[in-house]
N, C-alpha and C positions, 0 to 999 in steps of 0.2 A: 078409331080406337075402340076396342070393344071389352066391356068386365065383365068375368061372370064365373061362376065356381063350377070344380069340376073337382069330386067326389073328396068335397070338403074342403079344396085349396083354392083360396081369389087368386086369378087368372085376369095379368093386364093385358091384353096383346097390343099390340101398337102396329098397324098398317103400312105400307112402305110409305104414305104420306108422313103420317105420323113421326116414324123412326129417321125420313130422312129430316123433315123439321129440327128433330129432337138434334139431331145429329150436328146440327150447325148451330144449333142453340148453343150448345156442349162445346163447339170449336171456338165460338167464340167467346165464352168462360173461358175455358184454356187461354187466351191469347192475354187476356185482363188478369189472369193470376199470372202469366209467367213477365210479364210487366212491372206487376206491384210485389212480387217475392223475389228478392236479388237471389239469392242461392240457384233457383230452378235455372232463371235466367242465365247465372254463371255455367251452367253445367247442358247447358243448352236444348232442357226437356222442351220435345215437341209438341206446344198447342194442343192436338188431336190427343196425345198420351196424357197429357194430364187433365182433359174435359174427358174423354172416355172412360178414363179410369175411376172419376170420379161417378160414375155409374156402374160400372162393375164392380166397383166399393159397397154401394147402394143395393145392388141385385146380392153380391153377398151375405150381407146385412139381412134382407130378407129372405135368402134363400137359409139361412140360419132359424127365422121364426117355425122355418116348417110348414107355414099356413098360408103363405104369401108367393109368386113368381111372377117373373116378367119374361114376355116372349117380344122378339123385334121381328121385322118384316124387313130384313137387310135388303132388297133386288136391287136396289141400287149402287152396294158396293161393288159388283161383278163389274160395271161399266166403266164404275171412277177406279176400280185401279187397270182396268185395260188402258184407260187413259193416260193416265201416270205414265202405264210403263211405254206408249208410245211417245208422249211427249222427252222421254229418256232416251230412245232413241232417235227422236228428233236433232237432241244437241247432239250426237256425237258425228264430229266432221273428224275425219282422217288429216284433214289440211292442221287442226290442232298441234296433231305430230313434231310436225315440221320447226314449230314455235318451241318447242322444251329443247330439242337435238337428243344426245347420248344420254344426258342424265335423265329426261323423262321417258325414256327407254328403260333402262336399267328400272328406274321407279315402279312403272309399269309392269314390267316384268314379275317384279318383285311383289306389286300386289295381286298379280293373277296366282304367282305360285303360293302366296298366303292363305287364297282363299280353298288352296285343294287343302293344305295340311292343317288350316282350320277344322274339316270336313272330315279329313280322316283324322286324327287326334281327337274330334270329339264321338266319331262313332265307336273308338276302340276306346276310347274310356268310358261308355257307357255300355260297352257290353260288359268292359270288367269291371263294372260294378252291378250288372245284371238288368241294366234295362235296354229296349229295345233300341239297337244303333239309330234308326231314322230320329230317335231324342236327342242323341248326342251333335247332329246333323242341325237339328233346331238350334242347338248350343253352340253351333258352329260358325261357318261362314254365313248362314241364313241370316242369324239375329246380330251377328259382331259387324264381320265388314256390309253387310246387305243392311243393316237395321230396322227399322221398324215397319219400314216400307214389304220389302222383302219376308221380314218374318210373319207382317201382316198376309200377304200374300200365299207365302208356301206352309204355314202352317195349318189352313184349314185343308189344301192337299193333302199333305200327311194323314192328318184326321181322317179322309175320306177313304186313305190304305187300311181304317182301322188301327191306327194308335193315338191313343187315348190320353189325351191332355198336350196334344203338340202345339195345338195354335197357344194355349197359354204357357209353354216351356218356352217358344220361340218369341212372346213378348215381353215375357219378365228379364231371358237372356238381354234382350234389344236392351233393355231399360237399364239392366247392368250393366254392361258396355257403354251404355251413355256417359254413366254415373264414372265409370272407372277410365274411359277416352279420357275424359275432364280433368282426373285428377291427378292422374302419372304422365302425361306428356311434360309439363312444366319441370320435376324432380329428373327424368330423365335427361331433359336437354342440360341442364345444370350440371348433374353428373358427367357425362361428357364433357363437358368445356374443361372441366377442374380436374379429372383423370388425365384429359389427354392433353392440357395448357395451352388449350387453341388460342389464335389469335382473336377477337371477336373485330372479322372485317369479312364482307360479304362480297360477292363475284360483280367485279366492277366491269363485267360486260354488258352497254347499254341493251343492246337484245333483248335481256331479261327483262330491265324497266318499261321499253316499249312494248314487247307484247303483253306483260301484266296491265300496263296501262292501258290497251288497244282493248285489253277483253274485259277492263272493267267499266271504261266507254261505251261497249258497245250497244248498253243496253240503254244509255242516256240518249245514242242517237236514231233509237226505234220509236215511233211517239204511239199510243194507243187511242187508235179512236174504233168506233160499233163495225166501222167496216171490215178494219184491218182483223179486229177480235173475231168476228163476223167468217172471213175467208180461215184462217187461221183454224179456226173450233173445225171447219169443212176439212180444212185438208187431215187434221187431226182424227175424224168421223172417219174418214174414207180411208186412210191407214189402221184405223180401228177393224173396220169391214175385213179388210185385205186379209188382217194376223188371223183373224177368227176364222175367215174361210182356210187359211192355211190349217189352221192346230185343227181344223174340222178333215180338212185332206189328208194330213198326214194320221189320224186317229182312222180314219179308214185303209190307210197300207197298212199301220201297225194293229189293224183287229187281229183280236187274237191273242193276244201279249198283252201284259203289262206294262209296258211302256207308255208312259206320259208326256207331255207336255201339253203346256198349261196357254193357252189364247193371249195370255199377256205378253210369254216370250216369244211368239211369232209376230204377235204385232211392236214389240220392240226392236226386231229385225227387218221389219219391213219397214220402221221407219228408218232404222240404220241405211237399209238399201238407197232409199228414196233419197234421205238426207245428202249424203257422197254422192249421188248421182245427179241432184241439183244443183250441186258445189259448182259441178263442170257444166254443166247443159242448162241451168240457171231456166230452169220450168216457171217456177213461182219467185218471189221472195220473202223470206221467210224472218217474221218479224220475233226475234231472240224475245219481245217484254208479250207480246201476247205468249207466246211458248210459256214462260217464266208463270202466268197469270193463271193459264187452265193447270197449268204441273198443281200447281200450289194449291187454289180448289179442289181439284180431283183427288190428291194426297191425303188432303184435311177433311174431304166428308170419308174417303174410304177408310184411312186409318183410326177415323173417330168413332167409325160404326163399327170396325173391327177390335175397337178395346171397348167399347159400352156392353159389346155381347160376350166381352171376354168371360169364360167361366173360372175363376181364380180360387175355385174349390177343385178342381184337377189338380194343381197345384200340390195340394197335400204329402200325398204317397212321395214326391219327386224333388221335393225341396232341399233335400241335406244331401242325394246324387248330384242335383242341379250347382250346386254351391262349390259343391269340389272341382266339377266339370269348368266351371266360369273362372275357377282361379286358378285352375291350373291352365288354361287357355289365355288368364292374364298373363301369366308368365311365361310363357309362349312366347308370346308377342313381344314383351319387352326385353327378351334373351335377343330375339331376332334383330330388335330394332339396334343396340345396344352393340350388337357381334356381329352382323354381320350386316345389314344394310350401310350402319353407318360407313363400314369400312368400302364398301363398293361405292357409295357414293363421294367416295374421296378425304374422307377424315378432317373434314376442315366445319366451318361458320355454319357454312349453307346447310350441309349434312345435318347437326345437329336439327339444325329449325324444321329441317324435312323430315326428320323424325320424332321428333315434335309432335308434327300432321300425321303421321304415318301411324302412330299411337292413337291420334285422337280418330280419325276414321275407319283405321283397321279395328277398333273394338266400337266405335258409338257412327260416328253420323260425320262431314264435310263439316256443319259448324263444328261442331269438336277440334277439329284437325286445323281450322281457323281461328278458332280461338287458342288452340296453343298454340301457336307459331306466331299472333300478336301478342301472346304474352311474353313469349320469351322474345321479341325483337324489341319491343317494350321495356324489358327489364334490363337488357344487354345496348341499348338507344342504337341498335343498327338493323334497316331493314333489309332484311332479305328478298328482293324480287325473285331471285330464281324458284325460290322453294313456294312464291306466293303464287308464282307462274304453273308451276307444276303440279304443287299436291292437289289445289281444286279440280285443273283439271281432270286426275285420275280419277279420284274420289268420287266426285259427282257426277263424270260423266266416260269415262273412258275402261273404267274399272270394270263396270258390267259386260262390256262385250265378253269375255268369259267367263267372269264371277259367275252370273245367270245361269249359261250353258252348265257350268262345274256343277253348281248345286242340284240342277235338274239329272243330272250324269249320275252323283251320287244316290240322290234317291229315288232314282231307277234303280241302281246296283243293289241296293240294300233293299227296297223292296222286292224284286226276284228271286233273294235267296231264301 
C-alpha cells in the first residue's frame, strides 16, 4: 500500500496484495449483512455486490471531496473470473438433458432465445434514445439473464471498445434485475392461476421427484477433503491453461479485425468439452462440492473486486436512458413469460411455478428464480418437482452455452459498425 500526493490530490493505491485482502475482507462484510438484514436476504443481493459496493459508495464519497482517490491493483480478478467461468462449464453435462424430457427443451430454448431479444431490444432502445447500442447490450442479456457474474465480466470489455461507463451501466442493470427478479415472479404466478382457474396440482410423474432429488443428493454424496480440493483446483488450472491458449490462437487467425473473444469463454468451452467427454470415458472423477467450493471463491473475490472498483460517477450522464431501458426490458419479460411461455409449457400448475423461475433468472440471478418458485409452492402447499427439476438447471448451468456465445456475437456486431 503506498500514499502520497500528486499535484495536490492524496493518492491511496493499494497493491494486488493489499486489494486482494481488502477484497475478502469486503466479501465477508457482504455475507454478515445480507444475514442480519432480512430484505437484502429476501431479494437475494450477492455477498460480493453488497461488500464491494459498499466501497465504491466510499470511493464516491471521496471522489466527491476532490482532494482524495483511491487506486486498486485488481491482477487478480482476471484469474478468478476465468475460473468461475470454467468451473461453469465444468457443470454442464449434456446427460442433464435427458432428466427434464420435452419440457426442459422448450424451457431451454426459450431462455436462449430470450437472451438474443434481450440484446437486441436493449441495443435499439438505446440508440433511440442516443446512446451507444453496446449500452443498451449492458442493459441487456449481459446484466438481466447473465447477472452480475457476466456483467462483472463483459463490461470492462466494453470499456476497453472505448465506451464509457459500460462496466458500471452493466452492474447497476445486474442489481436492478435482482431487485425486480424478486419482486414480480410471486404477482405473476398469482395472476396466472386466477385468470386462467388452474387446478393447483402438479405433474405426478415420479421422474421429476427423482431426478430433482438425485441432483439435490448429489452433492451430499461428494465428501471434501485437501486431496480431492487438491486434484480438483488441478484439473480446473489446466482447463484454465487450455481456454487462454485458445482465445490466444484464435486472436492470432482473427489479427486484423475486431473480433473478440474474451479467455473466459474459451475456457468455459473447453470445460464444456472435457466435461461430456468424461461423462463417457470417465478420465477423472469429478467431485460436484469441490466444483461448488472454487465457483463460489472465484465469483466472490472476482465480483467483489469488480464492484469496490466500480466508478458509479459514470453513472451520471446515463441514469434517466438506463431507467427507461430496464423497465421496458421488465416488461419484456413479463409479456413473454405471461403469453407465451406459459402457454408452450402447457397452461397448467407446473407452468405457472416455471415461470415463476423464469422471471426471477431471466432478469436477476438462479436464487431469484428459487426463491420464487418456493414462494409460490409455499403459498399454493403443492410442490412442484418438474419446475424445481428444470429451471436450476437451465438457469445455472445449461443456459450459458449460448447465452455467452450470443452476447459475445452481439458485441462483436455492434462494435464493427
Amino acid at each position: 500500500m503506498l500514499f502520497e500526493l500528486l499535484n495536490g490530490i492524496a493518492v491511496l493505491k493499494f497493491d494486488a496484495l493489499w486489494t486482494t485482502t481488502l477484497a475478502i475482507i469486503l466479501l465477508l462484510i457482504g455475507f454478515a449483512i445480507r444475514n442480519k438484514v432480512g430484505i437484502i436476504g429476501r431479494f437475494c443481493i450477492p455477498a460480493p455486490v453488497i461488500g464491494g459496493l459498499l466501497m465504491s459508495i466510499t470511493t464516491l464519497i471521496l471522489h466527491h471531496t476532490g482532494n482524495f482517490t483511491v487506486q486498486f491493483t485488481t491482477s487478480m480478478q482476471s484469474p478468478m473470473m476465468l475460473a468461475f467461468f470454467t468451473t461453469v462449464g465444468v457443470g454442464v453435462s449434456f446427460g442433464l438433458l435427458k432428466k427434464g424430457g420435452r419440457a426442459l427443451i422448450i424451457y431451454l430454448v426459450f431462455c436462449w432465445v430470450l437472451a438474443a431479444i434481450q440484446n437486441a431490444f436493449g441495443a435499439g432502445l438505446a440508440s433511440a434514445l442516443g446512446l451507444n447500442p453496446l449500452l443498451g447490450i449492458m442493459a441487456g442479456a449481459v446484466s438481466l439473464e447473465g447477472g452480475h457474474g457476466a456483467a462483472a465480466a463483459f463490461g470492462p470489455m466494453v470499456e476497453g471498445l472505448g465506451v464509457k461507463g459500460a462496466a458500471a451501466v452493466a452492474i447497476a442493470s445486474a442489481t436492478f434485475g435482482l431487485i425486480a427478479g424478486g419482486l414480480l415472479g410471486g404477482p405473476v404466478a398469482k395472476t396466472l392461476i386466477e385468470r386462467h382457474h388452474l387446478k393447483i396440482e402438479a405433474n405426478a410423474d415420479t421422474m421429476f421427484q427423482k431426478s430433482a432429488d438425485d441432483i439435490l443428493n448429489e452433492q451430499s454424496e461428494r465428501k471434501v477433503t485437501s486431496a480431492a480440493l487438491l486434484s480438483t483446483l488441478a484439473l480446473v488450472l489446466i482447463l484454465m491453461v487450455i481456454g487462454s491458449y485458445l482465445s490466444q490462437y484464435i486472436a492470432r487467425l482473427t489479427a486484423g479485425t475486431n473480433f473478440s473473444l474474451p479467455g473466459y469463454v474459451t475456457a468455459m468451452f473447453a470445460a464444456v468439452v472435457f466435461r461430456n467427454l468424461n461423462d463417457h470415458l470417465h478420465f477423472v472423477k469429478i467431485n460436484s462440492s469441490c466444483i461448488d467450493i472454487i465457483s463460489d471463491i472465484s465469483i466472490g473475490i472476482f465480483l467483489t473486486m469488480a464492484m469496490m472498483s466500480l466508478r458509479i460517477w459514470d453513472l451520471y450522464d446515463l441514469a434517466l436512458p438506463l431507467i427507461v431501458i430496464l423497465m421496458l426490458q421488465t416488461t419484456l419479460i413479463v409479456l413473454l413469460a405471461m403469453f407465451v411461455l406459459f402457454r408452450l409449457l402447457g397452461r397448467d400448475y407446473d407452468a405457472v411455478v416455471m415461470c415463476s423461475g423464469f422471471i426471477g433468472h431471466g432478469l436477476g440471478a438462479t436464487p431469484n428464480a428459487v426463491a420464487n418458485m418456493g414462494s409460490v409452492c409455499e403459498r399454493y402447499g403443492v410442490m412442484s418437482y418438474k419446475a424445481f427439476l428444470i429451471v436450476p438447471l437451465c438457469g445455472a448451468v445449461l443456459i450459458d452455452l449460448v447465452g455467452i456465445p450470443n452476447i459475445v456475437w452481439f458485441i462483436n456486431f455492434f462494435a464493427n459498425r
